[in-house]
DSSP file (Angstrom, degrees, kcal/mol; ACC not computed):
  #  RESIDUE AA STRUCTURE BP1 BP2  ACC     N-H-->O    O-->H-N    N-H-->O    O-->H-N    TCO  KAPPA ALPHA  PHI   PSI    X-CA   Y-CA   Z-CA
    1    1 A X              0   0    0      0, 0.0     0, 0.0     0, 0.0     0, 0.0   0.000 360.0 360.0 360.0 105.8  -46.8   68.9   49.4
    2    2 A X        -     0   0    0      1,-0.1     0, 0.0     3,-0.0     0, 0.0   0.072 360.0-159.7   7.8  97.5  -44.7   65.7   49.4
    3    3 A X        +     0   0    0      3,-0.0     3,-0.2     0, 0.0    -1,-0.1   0.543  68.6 118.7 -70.6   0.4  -42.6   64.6   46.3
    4    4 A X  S    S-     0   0    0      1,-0.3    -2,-0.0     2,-0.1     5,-0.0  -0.451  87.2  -7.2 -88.9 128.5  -43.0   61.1   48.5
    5    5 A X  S    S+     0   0    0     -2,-0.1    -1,-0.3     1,-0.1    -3,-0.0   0.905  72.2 160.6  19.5 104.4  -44.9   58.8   46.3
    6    6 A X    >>  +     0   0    0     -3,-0.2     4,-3.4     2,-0.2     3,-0.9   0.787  65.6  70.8-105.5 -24.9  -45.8   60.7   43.6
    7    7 A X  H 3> S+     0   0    0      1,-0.3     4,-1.1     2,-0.2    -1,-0.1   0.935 111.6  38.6 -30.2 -68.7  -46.5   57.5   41.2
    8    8 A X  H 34 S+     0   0    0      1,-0.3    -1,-0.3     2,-0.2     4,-0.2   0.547 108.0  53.9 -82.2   1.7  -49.6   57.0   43.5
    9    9 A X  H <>>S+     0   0    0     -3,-0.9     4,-2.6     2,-0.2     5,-0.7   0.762 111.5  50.8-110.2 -43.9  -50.8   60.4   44.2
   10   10 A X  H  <5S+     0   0    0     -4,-3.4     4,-0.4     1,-0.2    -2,-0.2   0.717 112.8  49.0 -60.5 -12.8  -50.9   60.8   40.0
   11   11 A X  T  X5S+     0   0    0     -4,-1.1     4,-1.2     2,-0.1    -1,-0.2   0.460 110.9  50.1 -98.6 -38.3  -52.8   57.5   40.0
   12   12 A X  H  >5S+     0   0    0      2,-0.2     4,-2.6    -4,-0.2     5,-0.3   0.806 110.2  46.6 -89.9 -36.8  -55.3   58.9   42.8
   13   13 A X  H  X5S+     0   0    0     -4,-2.6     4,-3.7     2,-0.2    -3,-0.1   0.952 115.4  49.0 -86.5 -34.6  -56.1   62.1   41.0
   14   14 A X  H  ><S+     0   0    0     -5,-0.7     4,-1.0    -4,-0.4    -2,-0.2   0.978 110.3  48.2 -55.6 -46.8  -56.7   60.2   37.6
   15   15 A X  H >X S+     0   0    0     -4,-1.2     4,-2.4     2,-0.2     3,-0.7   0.912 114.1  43.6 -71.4 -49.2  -58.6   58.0   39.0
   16   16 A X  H 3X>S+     0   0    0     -4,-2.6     5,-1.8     1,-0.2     4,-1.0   0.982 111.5  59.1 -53.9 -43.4  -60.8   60.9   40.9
   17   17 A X  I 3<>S+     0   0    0     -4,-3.7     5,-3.0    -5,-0.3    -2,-0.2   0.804 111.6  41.3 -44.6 -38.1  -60.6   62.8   37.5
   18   18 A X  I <<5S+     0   0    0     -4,-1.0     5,-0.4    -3,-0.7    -1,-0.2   0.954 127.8  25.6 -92.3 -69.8  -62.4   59.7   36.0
   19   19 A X  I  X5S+     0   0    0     -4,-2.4     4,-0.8     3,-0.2    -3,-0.2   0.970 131.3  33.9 -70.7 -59.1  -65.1   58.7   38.7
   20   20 A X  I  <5S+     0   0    0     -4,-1.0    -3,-0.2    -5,-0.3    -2,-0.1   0.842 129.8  22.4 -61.7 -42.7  -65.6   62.2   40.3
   21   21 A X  I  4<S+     0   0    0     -5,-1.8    -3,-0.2     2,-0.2    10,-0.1   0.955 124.5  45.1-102.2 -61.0  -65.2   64.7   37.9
   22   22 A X  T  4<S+     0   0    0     -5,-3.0    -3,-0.2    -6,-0.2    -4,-0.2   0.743 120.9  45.1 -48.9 -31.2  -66.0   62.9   34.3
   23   23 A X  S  < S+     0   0    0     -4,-0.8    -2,-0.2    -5,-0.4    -1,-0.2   0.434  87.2 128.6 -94.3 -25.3  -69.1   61.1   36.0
   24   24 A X        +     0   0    0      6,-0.1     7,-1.3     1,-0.1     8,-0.3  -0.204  24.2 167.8 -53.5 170.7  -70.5   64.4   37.8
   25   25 A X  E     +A   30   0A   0      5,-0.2     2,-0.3     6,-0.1     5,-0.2  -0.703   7.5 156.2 158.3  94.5  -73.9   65.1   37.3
   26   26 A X  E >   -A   29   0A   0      3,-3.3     3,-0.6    -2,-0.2    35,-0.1  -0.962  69.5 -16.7-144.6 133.8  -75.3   67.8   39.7
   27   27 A X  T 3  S-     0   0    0     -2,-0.3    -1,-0.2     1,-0.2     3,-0.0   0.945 129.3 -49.4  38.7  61.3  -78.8   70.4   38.9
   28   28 A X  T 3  S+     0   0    0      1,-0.2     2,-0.4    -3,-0.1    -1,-0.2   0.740 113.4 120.7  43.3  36.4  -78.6   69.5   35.2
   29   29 A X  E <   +A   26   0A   0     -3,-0.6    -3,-3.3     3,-0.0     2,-0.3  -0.867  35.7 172.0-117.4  92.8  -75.4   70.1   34.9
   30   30 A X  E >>  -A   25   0A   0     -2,-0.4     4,-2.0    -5,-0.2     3,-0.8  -0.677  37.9-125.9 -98.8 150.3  -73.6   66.7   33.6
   31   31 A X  H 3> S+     0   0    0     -7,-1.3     4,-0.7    -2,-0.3    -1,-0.1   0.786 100.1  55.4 -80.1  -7.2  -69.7   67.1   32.6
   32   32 A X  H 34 S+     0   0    0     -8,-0.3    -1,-0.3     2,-0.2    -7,-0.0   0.249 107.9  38.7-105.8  29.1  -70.4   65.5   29.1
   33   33 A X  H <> S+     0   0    0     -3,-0.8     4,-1.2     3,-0.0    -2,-0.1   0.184 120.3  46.5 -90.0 -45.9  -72.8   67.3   27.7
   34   34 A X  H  X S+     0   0    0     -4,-2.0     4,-1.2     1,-0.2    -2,-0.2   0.681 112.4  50.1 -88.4  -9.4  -71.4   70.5   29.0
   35   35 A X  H  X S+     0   0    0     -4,-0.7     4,-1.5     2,-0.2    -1,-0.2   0.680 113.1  48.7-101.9 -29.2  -67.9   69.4   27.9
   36   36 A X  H  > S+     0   0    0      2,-0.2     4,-1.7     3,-0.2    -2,-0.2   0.591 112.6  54.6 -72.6 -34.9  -69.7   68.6   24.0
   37   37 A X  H  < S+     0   0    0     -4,-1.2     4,-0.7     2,-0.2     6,-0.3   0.943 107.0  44.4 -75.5 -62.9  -71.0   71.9   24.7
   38   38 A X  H ><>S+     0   0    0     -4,-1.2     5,-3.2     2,-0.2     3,-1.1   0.876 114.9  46.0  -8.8 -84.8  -67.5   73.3   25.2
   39   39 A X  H >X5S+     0   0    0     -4,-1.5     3,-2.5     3,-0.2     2,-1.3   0.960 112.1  47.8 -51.6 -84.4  -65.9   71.8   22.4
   40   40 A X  T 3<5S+     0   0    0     -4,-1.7    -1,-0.2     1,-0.3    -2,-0.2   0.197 106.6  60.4 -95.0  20.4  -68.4   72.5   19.8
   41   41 A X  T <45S-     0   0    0     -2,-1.3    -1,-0.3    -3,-1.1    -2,-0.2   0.399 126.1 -92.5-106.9 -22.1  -68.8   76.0   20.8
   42   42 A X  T <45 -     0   0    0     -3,-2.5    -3,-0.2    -4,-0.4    -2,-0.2   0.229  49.0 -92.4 106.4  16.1  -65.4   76.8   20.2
   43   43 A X  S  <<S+     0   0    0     -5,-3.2    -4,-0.1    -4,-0.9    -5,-0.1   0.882  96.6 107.6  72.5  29.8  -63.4   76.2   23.7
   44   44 A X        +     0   0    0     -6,-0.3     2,-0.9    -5,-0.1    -5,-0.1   0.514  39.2  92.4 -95.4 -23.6  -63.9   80.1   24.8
   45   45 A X        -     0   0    0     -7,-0.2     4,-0.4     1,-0.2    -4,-0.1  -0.806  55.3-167.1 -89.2 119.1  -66.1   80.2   27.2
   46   46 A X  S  > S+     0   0    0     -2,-0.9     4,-2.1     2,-0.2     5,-0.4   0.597  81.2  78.6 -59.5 -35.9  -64.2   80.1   30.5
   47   47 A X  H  > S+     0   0    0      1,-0.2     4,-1.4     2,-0.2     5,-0.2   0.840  88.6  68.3 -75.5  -5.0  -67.4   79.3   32.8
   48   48 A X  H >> S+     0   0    0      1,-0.2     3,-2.7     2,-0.1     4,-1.1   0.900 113.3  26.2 -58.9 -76.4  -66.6   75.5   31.2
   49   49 A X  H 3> S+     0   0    0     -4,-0.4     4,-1.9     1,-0.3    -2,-0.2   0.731 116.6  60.4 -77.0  -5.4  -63.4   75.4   33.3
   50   50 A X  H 3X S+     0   0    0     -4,-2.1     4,-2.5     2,-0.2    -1,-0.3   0.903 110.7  47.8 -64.3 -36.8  -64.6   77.9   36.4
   51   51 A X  H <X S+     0   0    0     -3,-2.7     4,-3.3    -4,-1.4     5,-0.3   0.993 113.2  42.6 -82.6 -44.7  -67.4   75.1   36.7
   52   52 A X  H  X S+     0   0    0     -4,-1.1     4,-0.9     2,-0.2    -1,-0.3   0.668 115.4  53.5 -64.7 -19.1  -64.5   72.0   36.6
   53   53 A X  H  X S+     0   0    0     -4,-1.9     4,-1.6     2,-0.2     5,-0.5   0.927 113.5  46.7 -65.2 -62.4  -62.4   74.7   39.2
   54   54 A X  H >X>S+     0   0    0     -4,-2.5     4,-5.1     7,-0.3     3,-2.1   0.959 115.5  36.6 -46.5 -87.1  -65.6   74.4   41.0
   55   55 A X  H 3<5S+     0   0    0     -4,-3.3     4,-0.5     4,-0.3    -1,-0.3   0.886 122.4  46.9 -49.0 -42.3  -66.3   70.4   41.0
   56   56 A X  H 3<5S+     0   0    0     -4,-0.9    -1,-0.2    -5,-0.3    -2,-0.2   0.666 125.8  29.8 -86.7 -15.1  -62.4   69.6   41.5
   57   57 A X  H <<5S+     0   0    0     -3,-2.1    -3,-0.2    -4,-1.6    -2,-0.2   0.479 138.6  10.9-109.3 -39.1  -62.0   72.3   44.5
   58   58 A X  T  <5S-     0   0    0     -4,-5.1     9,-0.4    -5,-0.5    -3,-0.2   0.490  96.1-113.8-131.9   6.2  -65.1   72.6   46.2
   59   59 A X  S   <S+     0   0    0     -5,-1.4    -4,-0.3    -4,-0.5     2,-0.3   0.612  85.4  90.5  80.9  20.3  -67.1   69.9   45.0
   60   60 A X  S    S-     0   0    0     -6,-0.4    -2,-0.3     1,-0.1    -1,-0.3  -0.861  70.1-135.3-131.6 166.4  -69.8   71.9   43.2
   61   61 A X  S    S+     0   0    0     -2,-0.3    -7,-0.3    -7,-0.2    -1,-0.1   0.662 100.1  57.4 -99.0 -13.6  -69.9   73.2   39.3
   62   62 A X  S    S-     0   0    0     -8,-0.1    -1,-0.1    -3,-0.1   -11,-0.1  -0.056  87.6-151.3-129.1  69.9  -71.1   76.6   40.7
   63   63 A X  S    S+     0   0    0    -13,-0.2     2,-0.1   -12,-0.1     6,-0.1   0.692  80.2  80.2 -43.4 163.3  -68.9   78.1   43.0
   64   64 A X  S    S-     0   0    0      4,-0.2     5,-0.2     1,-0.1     2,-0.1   0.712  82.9-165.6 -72.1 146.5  -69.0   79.9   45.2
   65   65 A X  B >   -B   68   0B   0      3,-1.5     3,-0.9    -2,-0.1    -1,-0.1  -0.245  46.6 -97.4 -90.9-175.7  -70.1   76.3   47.0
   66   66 A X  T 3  S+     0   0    0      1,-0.3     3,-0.1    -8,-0.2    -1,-0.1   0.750 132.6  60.6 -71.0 -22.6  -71.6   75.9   50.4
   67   67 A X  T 3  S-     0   0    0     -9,-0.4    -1,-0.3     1,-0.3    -7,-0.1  -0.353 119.9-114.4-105.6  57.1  -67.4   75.1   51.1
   68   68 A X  B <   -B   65   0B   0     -3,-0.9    -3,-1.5    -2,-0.1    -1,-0.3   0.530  55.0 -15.5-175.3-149.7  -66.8   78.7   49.8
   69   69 A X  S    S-     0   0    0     -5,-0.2     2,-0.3    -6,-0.1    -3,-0.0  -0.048  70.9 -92.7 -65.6-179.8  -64.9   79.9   46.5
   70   70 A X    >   -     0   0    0    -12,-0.0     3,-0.7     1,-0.0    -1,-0.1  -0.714  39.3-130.2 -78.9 126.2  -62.7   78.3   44.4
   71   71 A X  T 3  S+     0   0    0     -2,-0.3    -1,-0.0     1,-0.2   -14,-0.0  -0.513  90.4   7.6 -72.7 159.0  -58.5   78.9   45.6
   72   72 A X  T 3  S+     0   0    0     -2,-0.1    -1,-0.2     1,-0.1     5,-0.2   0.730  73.9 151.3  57.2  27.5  -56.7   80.0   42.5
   73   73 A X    X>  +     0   0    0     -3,-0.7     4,-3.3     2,-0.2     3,-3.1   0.975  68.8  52.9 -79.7 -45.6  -59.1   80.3   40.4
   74   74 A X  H 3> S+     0   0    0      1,-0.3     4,-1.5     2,-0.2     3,-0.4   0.899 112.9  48.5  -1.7 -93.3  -57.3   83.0   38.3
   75   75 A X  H 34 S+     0   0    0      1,-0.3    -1,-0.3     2,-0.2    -2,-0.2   0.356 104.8  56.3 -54.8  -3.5  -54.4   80.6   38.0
   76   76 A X  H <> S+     0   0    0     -3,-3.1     4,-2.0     3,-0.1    -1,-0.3   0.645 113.9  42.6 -87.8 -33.4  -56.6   77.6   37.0
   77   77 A X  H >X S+     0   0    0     -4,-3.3     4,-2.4    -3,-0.4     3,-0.6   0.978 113.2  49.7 -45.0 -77.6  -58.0   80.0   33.9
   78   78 A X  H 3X S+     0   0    0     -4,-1.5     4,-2.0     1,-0.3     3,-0.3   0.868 113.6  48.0 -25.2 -91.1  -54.6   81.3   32.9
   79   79 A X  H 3> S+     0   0    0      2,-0.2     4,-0.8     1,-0.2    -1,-0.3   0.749 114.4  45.2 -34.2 -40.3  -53.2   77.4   32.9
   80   80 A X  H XX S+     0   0    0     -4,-2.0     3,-2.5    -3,-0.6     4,-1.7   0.986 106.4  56.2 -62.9 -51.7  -56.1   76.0   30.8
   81   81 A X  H 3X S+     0   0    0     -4,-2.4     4,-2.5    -3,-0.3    -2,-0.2   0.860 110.5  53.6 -37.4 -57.5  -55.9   78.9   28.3
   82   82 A X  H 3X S+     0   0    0     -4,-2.0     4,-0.7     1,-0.2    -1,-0.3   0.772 107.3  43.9 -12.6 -57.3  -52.4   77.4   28.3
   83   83 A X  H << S+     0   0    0     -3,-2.5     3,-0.5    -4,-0.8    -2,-0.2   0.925 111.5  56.0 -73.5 -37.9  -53.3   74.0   27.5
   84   84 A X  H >X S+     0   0    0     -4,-1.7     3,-3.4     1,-0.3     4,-1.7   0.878 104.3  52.5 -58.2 -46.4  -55.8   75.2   24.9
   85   85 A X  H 3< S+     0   0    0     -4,-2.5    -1,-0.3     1,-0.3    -2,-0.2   0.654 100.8  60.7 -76.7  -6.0  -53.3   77.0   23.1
   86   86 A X  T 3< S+     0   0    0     -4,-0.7    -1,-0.3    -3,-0.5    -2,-0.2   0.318  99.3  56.5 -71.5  -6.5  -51.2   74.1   23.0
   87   87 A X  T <4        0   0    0     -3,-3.4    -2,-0.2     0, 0.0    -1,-0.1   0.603 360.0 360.0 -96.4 -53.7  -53.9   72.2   21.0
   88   88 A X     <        0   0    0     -4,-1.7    -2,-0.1     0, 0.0    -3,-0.1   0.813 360.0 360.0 -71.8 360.0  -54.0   74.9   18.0
């Protein structure tokens, strides 16, 4: 991957993040409800970010998709667990 315009490539994935990802709704599974869900559940349940792995990697929340597993999914867990614990 290119460091070559990086401005726009952070601009492009926000912008997917916003319309694709916040917006999804696929087989009763909408990301704000399940994200309400998430939260008020206590942020432990993993299959929340396995299903965003899912939607952001293979286009589905419940991998393995028809365009096969998620890469890295490990290393997406690991890195959220991260984020979380950066919240408490």
């Amino acid at each position: 991957s290119s460091d070559q315009y990086s401005e726009l490539k952070w601009i492009a994935g926000l912008y997917y993040w916003m319309k694709d990802v916040q917006e999804y709704n696929q087989d009763g599974w909408y990301y704000k409800t399940e994200l309400h869900k998430f939260v008020n559940s206590g942020m432990t349940d993993m299959g929340f970010i396995d299903a965003i792995s899912g939607i952001v990697n293979r286009g589905c929340h419940n991998p393995p998709c028809a365009t096969g597993n998620v890469d890295g999914l490990e290393d997406r867990r690991s890195n959220f667990k991260k984020v979380l614990m950066a919240f408490k």
